[in-house]
N, C-alpha and C positions, 0 to 999 in steps of 0.2 A: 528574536524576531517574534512578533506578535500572530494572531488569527489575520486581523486586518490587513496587517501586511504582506501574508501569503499569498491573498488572491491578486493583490497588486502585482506583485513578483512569478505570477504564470503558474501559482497551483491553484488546482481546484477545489473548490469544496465538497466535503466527504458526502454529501446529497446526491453529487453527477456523479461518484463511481462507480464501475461495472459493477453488477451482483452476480455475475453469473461462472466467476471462479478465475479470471482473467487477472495474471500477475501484473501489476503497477507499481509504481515507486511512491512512498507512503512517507511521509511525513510524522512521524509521532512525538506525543508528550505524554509523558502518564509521572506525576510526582512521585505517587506511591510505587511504583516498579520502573525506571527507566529503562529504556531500550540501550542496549548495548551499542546500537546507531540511530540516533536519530531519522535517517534517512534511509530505508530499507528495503525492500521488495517484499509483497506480501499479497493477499488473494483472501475476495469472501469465500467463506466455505459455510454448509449451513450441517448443523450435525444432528441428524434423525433420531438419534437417543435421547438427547436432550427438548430438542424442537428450536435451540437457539443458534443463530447467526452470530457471525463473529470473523474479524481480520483476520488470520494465520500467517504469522511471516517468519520468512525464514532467516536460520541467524545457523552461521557457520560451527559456533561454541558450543552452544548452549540447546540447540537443536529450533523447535520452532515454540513460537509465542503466541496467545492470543491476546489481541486489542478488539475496542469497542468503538464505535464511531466519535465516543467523548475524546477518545485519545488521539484520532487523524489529527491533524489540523489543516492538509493540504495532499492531494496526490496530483500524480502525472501519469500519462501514460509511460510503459517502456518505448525507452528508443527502438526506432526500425533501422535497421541496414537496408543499403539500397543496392539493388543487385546492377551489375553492370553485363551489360552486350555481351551475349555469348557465355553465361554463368550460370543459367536456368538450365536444365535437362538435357 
């Protein structure tokens, strides 16, 4: 599946992602390192030693990764559960 065809199919473009540390479900490609899932959960983090920004996602194996926004091709928000009557406090 292509770029083009992610936004057709309800991702968004890596432009409208949160920046502000909120875990999403991330779509990635990267030729020279592939992700162990294409499809992943991950979070901007921005790292103060360095000064640079960057995806951080996490992977069960291998511990966590980073990608660059050349590597998104499409994110979503996570799913929300919906609470039911009488489940709250």
């Amino acid at each position: 599946m292509n770029r083009e065809r992610a936004i057709i199919e309800d991702w968004y473009p890596v432009r409208l992602a949160p920046r502000d540390g909120t875990p999403v479900i991330l779509w990635i490609e990267d030729k020279e390192a592939p992700p162990a899932y294409p499809v992943t959960v991950g979070a901007w983090e921005h790292d103060d030693m360095t000064g640079r920004s960057h995806w951080r996602v996490f992977g069960a194996r291998y511990g966590t990764h980073t990608y660059f926004d050349r590597h998104i091709v499409g994110w979503r928000p996570l799913p929300r559960t919906r609470q039911r009557r009488g489940d709250w406090g």
